[in-house]
C-alpha positions as CSV (number, residue, x, y, z in Angstrom):
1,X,87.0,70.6,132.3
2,X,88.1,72.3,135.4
3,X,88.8,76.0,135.0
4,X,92.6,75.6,136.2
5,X,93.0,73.1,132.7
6,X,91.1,75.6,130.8
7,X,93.2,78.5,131.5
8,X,96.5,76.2,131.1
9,X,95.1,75.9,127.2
10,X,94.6,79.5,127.1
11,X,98.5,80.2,128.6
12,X,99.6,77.7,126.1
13,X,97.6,79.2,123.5
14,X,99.1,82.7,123.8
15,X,102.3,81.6,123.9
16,X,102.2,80.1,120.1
17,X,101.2,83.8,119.2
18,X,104.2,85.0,117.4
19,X,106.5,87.1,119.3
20,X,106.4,89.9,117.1
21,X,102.4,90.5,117.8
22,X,102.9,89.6,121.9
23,X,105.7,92.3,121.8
24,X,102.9,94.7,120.9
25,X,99.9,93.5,122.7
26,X,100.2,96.1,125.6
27,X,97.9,97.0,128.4
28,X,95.7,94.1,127.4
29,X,93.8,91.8,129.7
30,X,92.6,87.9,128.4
31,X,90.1,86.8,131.3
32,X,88.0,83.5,131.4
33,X,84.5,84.0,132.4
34,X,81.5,80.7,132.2
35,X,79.7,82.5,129.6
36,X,78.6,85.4,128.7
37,X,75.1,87.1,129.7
38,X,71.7,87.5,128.3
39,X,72.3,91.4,128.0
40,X,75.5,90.6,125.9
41,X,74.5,88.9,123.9
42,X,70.9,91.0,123.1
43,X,73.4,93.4,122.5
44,X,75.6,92.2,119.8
45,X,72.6,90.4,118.2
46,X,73.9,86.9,119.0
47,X,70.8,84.7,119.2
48,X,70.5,80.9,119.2
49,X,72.2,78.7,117.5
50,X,74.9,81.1,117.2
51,X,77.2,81.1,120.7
52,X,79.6,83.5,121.4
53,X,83.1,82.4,122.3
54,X,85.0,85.3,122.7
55,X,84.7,88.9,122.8
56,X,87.1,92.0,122.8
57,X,86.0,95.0,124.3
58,X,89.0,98.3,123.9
59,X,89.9,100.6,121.7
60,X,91.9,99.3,118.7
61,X,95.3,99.8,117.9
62,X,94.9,102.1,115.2
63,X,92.1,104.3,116.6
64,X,94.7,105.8,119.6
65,X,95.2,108.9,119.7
66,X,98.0,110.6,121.0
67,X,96.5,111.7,123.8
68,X,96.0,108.2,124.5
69,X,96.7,106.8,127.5
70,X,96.1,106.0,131.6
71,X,93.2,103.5,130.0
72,X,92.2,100.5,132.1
73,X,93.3,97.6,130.2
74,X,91.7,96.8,126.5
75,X,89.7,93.2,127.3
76,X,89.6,89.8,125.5
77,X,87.2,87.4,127.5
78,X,87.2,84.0,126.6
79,X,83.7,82.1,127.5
80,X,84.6,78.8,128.9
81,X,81.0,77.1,128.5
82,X,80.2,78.3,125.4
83,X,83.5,76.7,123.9
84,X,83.2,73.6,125.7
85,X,79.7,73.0,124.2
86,X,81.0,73.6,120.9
87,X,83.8,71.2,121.4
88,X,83.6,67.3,121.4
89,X,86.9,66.8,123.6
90,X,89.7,68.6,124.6
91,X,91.8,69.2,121.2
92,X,88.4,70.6,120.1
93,X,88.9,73.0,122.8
94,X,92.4,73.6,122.5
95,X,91.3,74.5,118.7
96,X,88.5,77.2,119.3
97,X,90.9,78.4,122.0
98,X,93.4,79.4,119.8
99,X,91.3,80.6,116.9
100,X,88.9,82.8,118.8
101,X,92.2,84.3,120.8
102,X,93.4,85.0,117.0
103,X,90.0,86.7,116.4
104,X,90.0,88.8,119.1
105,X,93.5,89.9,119.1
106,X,93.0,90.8,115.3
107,X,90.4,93.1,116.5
108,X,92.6,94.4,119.2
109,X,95.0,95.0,116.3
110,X,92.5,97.0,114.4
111,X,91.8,94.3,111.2
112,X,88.9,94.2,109.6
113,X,86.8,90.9,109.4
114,X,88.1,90.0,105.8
115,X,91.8,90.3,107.5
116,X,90.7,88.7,110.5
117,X,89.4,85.6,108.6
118,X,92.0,85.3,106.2
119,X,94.5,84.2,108.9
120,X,92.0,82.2,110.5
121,X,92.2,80.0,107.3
122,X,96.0,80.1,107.4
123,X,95.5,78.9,110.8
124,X,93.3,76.3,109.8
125,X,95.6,74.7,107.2
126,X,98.6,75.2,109.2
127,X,100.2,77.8,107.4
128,X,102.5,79.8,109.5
129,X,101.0,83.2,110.3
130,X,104.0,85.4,110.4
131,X,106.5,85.4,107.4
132,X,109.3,87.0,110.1
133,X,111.4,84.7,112.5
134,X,110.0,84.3,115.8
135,X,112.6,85.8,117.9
């Protein structure tokens, strides 16, 4: 998959995020890199078969202070090869697209891992993940 399709999927999948969470994702970056590095992943302890799709690097939501602020933007990368080899075609991708973006924003939001997978299930069976009217 070209990287010009694989961003369109990511564009698309942000756009499904509810409008209530977009609203308050502020001064946050999603970037598309091949995958990520040796040192990464040593790092965070990821090591074979495990792959690493996404990752968010920032300070949550919750942890600001008020002196917060004049911050280079919080980080979610997305790692292009890594997802494709986990996929077997492109709704595959589409699929680990959207849940790892709904990871990683959960973690920009502050949400524990329990939270975080709890609406990955609701994602998973279709259940709508915001009770509140899109507006």
């Amino acid at each position: 998959m070209t990287r010009a399709r694989f961003e369109h999927l990511v564009t698309e999948a942000i756009t499904l995020i509810p409008k209530r969470f977009r609203r308050e994702m502020r001064n946050l970056a999603v970037v598309v890199e091949d995958e990520p590095g040796q040192d990464l992943l040593d790092e965070i302890e990821v090591e074979p078969p495990d792959s690493l799709y996404g990752l968010y690097q920032g300070t949550p939501l919750p942890e600001r202070t008020w002196d917060f602020g004049n911050a280079l933007p919080d980080r979610i990368t997305l790692y292009q090869r890594s997802i494709e080899e986990g996929s077997e075609d492109e709704d595959d991708v589409r699929a680990i697209i959207g849940e790892t973006l709904i990871h990683e924003i959960g973690h920009y939001f502050g949400l524990s891992e329990e939270e975080i997978e709890e609406i990955e299930q609701k994602y998973w069976r279709g259940a709508p993940l915001d009770s509140d009217d899109d507006e």
